[in-house]
C-alpha positions in Angstrom: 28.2 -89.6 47.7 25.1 -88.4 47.2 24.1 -84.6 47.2 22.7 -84.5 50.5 25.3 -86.5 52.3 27.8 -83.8 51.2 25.6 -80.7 52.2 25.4 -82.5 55.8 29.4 -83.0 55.7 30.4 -79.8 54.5 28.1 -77.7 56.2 28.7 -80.3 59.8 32.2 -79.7 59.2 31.9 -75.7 59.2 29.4 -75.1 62.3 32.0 -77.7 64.5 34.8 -75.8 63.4 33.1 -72.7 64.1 31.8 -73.4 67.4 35.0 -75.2 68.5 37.5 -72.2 67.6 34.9 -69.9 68.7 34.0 -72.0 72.2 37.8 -72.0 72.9 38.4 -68.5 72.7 35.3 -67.8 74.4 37.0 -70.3 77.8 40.6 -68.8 77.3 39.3 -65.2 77.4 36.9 -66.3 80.8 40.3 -68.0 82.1 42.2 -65.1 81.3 39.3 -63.0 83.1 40.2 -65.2 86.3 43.7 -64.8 86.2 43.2 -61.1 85.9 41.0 -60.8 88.5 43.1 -62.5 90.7 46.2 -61.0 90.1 44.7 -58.0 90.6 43.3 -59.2 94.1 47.1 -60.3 94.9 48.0 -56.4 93.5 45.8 -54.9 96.2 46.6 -57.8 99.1 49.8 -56.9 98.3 49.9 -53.2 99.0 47.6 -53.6 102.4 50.3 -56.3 103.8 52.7 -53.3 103.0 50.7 -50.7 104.2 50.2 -52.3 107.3 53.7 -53.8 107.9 54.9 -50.3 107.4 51.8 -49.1 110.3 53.4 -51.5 112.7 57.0 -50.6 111.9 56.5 -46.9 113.1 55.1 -48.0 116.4 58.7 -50.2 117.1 62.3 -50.1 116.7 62.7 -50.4 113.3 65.1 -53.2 113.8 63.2 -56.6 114.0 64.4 -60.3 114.3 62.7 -63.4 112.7 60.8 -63.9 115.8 59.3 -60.7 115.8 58.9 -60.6 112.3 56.5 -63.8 112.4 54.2 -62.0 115.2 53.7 -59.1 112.6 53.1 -60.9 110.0 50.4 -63.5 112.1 49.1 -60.1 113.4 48.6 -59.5 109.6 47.2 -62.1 108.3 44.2 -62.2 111.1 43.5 -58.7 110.3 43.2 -60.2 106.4 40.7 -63.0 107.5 42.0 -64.8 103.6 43.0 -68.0 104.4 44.1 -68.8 100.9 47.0 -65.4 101.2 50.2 -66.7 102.7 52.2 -63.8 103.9 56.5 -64.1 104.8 58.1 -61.2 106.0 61.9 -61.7 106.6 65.2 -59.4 106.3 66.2 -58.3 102.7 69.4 -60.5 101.5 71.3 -58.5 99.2 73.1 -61.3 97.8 69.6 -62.9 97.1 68.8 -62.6 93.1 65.4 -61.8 93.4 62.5 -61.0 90.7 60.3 -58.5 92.8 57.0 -58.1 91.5 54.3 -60.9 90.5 54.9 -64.1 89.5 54.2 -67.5 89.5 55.7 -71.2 90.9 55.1 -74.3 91.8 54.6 -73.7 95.3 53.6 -77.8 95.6 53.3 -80.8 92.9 50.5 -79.9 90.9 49.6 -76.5 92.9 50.2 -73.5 91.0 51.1 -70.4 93.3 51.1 -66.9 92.3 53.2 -64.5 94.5 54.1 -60.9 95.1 57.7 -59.8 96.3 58.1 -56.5 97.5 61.0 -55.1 99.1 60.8 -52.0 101.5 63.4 -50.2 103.9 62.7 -49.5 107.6 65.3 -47.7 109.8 67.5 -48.1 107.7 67.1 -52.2 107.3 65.9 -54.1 103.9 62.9 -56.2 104.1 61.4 -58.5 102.1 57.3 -58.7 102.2 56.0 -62.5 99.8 52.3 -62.7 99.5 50.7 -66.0 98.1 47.9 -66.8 96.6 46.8 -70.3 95.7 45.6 -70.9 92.4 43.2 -74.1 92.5 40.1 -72.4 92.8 41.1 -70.5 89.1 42.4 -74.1 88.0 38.8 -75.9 89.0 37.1 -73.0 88.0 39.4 -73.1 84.7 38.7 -77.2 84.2 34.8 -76.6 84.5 34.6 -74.4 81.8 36.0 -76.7 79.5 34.3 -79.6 80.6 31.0 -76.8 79.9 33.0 -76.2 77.0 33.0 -79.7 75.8 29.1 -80.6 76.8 28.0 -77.5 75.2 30.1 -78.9 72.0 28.7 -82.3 72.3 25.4 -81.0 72.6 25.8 -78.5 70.0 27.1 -81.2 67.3 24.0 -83.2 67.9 21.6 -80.9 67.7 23.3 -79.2 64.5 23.8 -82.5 63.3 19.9 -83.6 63.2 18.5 -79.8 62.0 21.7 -80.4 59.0 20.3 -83.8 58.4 16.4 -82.5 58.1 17.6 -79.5 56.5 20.0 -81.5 53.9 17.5 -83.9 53.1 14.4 -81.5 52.6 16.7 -79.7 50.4 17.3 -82.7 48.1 14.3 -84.1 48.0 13.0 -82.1 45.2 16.4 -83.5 43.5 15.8 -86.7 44.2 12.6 -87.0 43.4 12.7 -85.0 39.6 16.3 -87.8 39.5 13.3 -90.9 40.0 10.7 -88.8 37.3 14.1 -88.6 34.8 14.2 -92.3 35.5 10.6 -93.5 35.1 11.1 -91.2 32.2 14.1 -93.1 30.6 12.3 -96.6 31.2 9.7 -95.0 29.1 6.5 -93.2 31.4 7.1 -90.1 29.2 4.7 -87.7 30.4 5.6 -88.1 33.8 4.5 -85.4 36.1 6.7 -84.2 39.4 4.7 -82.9 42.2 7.3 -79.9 44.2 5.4 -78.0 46.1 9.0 -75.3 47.2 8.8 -72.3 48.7 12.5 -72.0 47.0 12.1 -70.0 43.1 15.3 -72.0 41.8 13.9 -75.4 42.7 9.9 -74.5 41.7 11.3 -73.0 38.8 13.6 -76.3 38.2 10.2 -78.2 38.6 8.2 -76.7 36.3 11.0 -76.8 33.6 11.1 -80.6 34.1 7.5 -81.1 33.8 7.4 -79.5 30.8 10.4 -81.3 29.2 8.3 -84.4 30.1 5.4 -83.1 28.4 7.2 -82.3 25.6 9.2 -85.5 25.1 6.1 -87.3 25.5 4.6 -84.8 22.5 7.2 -85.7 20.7 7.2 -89.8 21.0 3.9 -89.4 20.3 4.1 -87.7 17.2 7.3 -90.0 15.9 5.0 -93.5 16.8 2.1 -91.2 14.9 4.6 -90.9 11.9 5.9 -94.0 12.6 2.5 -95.9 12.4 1.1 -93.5 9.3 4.2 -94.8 7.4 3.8 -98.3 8.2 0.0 -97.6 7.1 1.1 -95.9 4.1 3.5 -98.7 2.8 0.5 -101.2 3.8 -1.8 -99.1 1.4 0.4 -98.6 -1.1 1.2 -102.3 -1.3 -2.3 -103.3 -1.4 -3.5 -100.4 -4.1 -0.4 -101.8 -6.5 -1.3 -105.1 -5.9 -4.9 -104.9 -6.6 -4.1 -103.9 -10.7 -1.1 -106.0 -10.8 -3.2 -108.8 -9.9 -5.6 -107.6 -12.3 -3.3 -107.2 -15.4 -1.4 -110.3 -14.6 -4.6 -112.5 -14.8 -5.6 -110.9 -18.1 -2.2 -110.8 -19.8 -2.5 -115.1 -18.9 -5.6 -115.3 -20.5 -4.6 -113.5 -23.5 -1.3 -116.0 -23.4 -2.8 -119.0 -22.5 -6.7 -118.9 -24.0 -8.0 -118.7 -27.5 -10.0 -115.8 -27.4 -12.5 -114.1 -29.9 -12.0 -110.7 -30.8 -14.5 -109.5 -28.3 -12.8 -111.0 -25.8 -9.7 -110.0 -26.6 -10.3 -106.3 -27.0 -12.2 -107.1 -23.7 -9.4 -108.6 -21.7 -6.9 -105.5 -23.6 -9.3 -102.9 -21.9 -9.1 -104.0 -18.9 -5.3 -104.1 -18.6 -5.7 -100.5 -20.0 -8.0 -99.6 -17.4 -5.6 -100.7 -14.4 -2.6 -99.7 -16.2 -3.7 -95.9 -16.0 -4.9 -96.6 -12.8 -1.1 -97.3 -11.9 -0.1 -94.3 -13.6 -2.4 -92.1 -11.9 -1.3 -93.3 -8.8 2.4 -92.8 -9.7 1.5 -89.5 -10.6 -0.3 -88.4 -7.3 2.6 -89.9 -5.4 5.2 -87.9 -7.3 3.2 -84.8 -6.1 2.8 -85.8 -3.2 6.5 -85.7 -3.1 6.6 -82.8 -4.8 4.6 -80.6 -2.5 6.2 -82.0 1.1 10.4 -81.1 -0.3 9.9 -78.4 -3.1 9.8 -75.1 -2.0 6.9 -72.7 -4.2 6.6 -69.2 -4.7 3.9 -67.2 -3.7 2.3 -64.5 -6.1 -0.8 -61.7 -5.6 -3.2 -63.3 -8.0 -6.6 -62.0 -9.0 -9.7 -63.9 -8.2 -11.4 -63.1 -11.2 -8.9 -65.0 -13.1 -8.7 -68.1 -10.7 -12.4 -68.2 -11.4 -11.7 -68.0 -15.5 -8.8 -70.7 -15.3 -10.7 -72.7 -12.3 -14.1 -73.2 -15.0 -11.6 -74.9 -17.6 -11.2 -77.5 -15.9 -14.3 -78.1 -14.2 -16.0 -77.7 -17.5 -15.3 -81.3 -18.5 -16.0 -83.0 -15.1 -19.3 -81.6 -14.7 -19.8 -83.6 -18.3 -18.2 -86.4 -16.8 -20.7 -86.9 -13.7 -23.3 -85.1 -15.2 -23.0 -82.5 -11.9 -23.7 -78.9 -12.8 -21.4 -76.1 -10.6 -21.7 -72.6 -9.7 -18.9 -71.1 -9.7 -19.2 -67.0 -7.6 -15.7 -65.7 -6.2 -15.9 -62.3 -4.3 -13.3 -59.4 -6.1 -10.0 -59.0 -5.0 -6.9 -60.5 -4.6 -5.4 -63.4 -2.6 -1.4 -64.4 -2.1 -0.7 -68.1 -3.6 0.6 -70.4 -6.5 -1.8 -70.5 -9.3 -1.1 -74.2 -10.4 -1.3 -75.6 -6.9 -4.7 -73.7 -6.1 -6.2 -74.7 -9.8 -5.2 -78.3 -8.3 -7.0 -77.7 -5.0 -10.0 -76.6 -5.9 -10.3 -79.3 -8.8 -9.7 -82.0 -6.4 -12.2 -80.8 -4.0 -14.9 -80.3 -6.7 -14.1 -83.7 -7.9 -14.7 -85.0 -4.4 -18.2 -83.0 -4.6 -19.6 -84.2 -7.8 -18.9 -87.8 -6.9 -20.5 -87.6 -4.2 -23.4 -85.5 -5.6 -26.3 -87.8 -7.5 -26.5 -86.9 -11.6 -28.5 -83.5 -11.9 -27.6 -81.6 -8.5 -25.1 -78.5 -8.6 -21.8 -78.2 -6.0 -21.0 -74.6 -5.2 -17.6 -72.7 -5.2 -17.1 -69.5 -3.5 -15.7 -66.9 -1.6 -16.2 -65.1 1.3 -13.8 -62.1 2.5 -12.9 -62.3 6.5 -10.7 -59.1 7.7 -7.4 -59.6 5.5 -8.1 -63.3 4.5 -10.2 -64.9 2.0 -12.0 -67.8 2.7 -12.9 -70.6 -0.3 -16.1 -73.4 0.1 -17.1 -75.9 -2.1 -20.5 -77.2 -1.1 -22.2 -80.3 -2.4 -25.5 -82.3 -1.6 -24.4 -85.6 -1.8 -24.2 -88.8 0.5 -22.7 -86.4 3.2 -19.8 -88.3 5.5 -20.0 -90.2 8.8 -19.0 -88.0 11.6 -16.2 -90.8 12.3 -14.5 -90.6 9.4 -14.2 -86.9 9.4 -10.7 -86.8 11.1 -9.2 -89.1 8.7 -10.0 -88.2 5.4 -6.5 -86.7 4.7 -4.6 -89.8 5.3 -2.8 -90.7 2.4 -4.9 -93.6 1.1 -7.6 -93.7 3.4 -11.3 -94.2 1.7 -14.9 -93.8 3.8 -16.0 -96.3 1.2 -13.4 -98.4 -0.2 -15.5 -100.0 -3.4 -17.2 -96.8 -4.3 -13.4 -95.3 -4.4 -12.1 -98.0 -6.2 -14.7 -98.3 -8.7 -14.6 -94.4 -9.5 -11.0 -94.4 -9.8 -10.0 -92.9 -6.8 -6.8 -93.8 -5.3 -6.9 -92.2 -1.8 -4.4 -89.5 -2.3 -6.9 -86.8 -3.4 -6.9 -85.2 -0.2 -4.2 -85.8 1.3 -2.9 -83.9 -1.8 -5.2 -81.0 -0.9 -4.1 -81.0 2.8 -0.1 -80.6 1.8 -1.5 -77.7 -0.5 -3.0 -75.8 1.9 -0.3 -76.5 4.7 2.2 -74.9 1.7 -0.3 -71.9 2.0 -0.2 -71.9 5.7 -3.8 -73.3 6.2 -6.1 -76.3 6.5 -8.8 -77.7 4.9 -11.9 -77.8 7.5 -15.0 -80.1 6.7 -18.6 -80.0 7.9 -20.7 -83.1 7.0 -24.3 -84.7 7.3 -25.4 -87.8 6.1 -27.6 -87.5 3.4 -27.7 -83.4 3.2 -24.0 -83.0 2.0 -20.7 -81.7 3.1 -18.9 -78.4 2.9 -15.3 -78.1 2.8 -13.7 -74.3 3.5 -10.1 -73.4 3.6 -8.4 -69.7 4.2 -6.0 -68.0 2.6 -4.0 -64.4 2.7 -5.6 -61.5 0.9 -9.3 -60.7 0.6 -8.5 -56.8 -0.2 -10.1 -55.3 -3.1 -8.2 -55.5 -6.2 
């Protein structure tokens, strides 16, 4: 049964129940009122009948026979005008057993009577004094209050019952309708929105919680199919990048087999299985760190700058030989929080980046700038710069702006995306700025920047 089906029963149930116990007491207690009334009009008819029975006594004998007896009481009853009292006056028999006072009997089928006996002595001689009262005027009287009783109920349980329904179905419809979002959600709309505009807290409040449940699942589904998709991208990479010097070293290891090569040729073909053979290596190596950085757990030390900068010109010493791509090297004093290795492994990579991209003869900068209690690093070249589409993607494991350039320099693809676990391990991000054919800067921040 659904929710509002048993708000409309149970709360139906209660207001019937209600306004049928309460609707009968309210007729019994008005009945009772009538009977009341008139018993008390029989109390006081009673004691004029009396009254005057006893007036006319005085002026006779005192001794009076049935005849006489009927006189006085016609004589009585045209003085009373009530043609619903029916008055008997007869002599008082002893052996009579007779309940005096008020009562009631069935003077006629189906015509309730109530009477009044009342015995009183006159000279000496016992009378007894009946008034009657008929009772259907109380009985119709009685029968039209419950047939009010039973519109008013009738009318009552269809009014109730369409104000419940409107009532029980404007209060589930916020229900129902966040019970079809939950489904539209299961068959896969995540994201799906639910517009309750309540005047009620506990169901806006229920609302908004469910909206942003949906937002959130669909955040997450978003981000696994992200995940899912970079790994399917990075096994499609990784296949083709082993393939390529596979292929490479296959072919040449068959010509060595196969052909009858000089020794020039020979020492050619053994180079170039060399060459691709450290080319696997190095790309072993980068995804072992890559490893590396996203499960091992680092510590953090307060290291000096000054001596970053002394450790950092070791290695760039022989890569600006390599390119033939001076540097300027100019960090600010103080102190930073990180791992030494890792940030000697950053800063290469990223000046590595810079002198490929620079032309033989120009200089890439590497500094420091202190912001509040951070420090924040730039290396600057004035290369090629980088199209502004490629800028969101250049930390993707494997992913190359230009593919044969890459290749041909020895580049794998991993470089950065190296540099971007790094600085997550630091709790940062690298941020780069680029323009074709004026060069790019890339800046990261990291914790420190007081004076040593």
């Amino acid at each position: 049964m659904r929710l509002s089906q048993k708000f409309f029963a149970i709360t139906y149930c209660i207001v019937l129940l209600f306004c049928g116990i309460g609707g009968s007491v309210l007729v019994h207690y008005a009945s009772s009122l009538l009977y009341q009334n008139r018993e008390a009009s029989l109390k006081q008819t009673s004691t004029y009948v009396l009254e005057s029975f006893l007036s006319l006594a005085d002026l006779g004998s005192g001794l009076y026979d049935q005849t006489e007896l009927d006189q006085m009481t016609r004589q009585i009853s045209q003085e009373m005008g009530n043609a619903s009292c029916q008055i008997q006056i007869r002599p008082y028999d002893e052996t009579e057993n007779l309940h005096l006072g008020l009562g009631y009997l069935d003077y006629q089928p189906a015509q309730l009577m109530m009477y009044s006996l009342s015995r009183v002595e006159v000279s000496n001689q016992n009378y007894l004094i009946q008034v009657r009262m008929d009772l259907k005027d109380i009985e119709r009287q009685t029968h039209l209050l419950w047939y009010v009783y039973m519109l008013m109920v009738l009318v009552m349980a269809l009014t109730s019952g369409l104000v419940l329904n409107r009532v029980a179905n404007r209060l589930a419809k916020p229900i129902n309708q966040l019970s079809l979002g939950a489904k539209q959600i299961a068959k896969g709309q995540y994201g799906k929105q639910v517009l309750i505009q309540s005047h009620d807290h506990e169901l806006q409040q229920l609302a908004d919680s469910f909206n942003h449940m949906s937002l959130m699942v669909e955040n997450n589904i978003q981000e696994v199919t992200r995940q899912a998709n970079q790994r399917d991208l990075f096994v499609a990479n990784f296949t083709h990048e082993m393939k390529t010097p596979m292929t490479s070293i296959i072919g040449y290891a068959r010509m060595l087999d196969i052909y009858d090569l000089d020794s020039e040729e020979g020492h050619q073909a053994a180079k170039a299985i060399y060459h691709e053979a450290k080319r696997l290596e190095n790309l072993s190596q980068q995804l072992l760190n890559l490893y590396l950085y996203q499960n091992e757990n680092f510590e953090m030390q307060t290291l000096s700058l000054r001596t970053l900068e002394e450790q950092l010109r070791i290695s760039l010493d022989p890569l600006s030989a390599k390119y033939n791509v001076a540097y300027q090297c100019t960090f600010a004093e103080g102190t930073i929080i990180g791992n030494m290795p890792l940030l000697l492994s950053l800063l290469c990579n990223l000046a590595d980046n810079a002198m490929k991209a620079s032309q033989p003869g120009q200089v890439i900068l590497l500094s420091s700038e202190k912001r509040d209690d951070m420090m924040r690093f730039y290396v600057k070249d004035e290369g090629r710069g980088i199209q502004p589409e490629h800028l969101p993607y250049l930390t993707e494991a494997f992913y190359r702006e230009d593919k044969a350039r890459s290749r041909n320099q020895g580049g794998a693809g991993l470089g950065l995306t190296l540099c971007e676990d790094i600085c997550r391990i630091h709790g940062t991000t690298l941020t780069f700025e680029s323009e074709v054919g004026q060069g790019t800067l890339v800046y990261f921040d990291l914790k420190g920047g007081f004076a040593k």
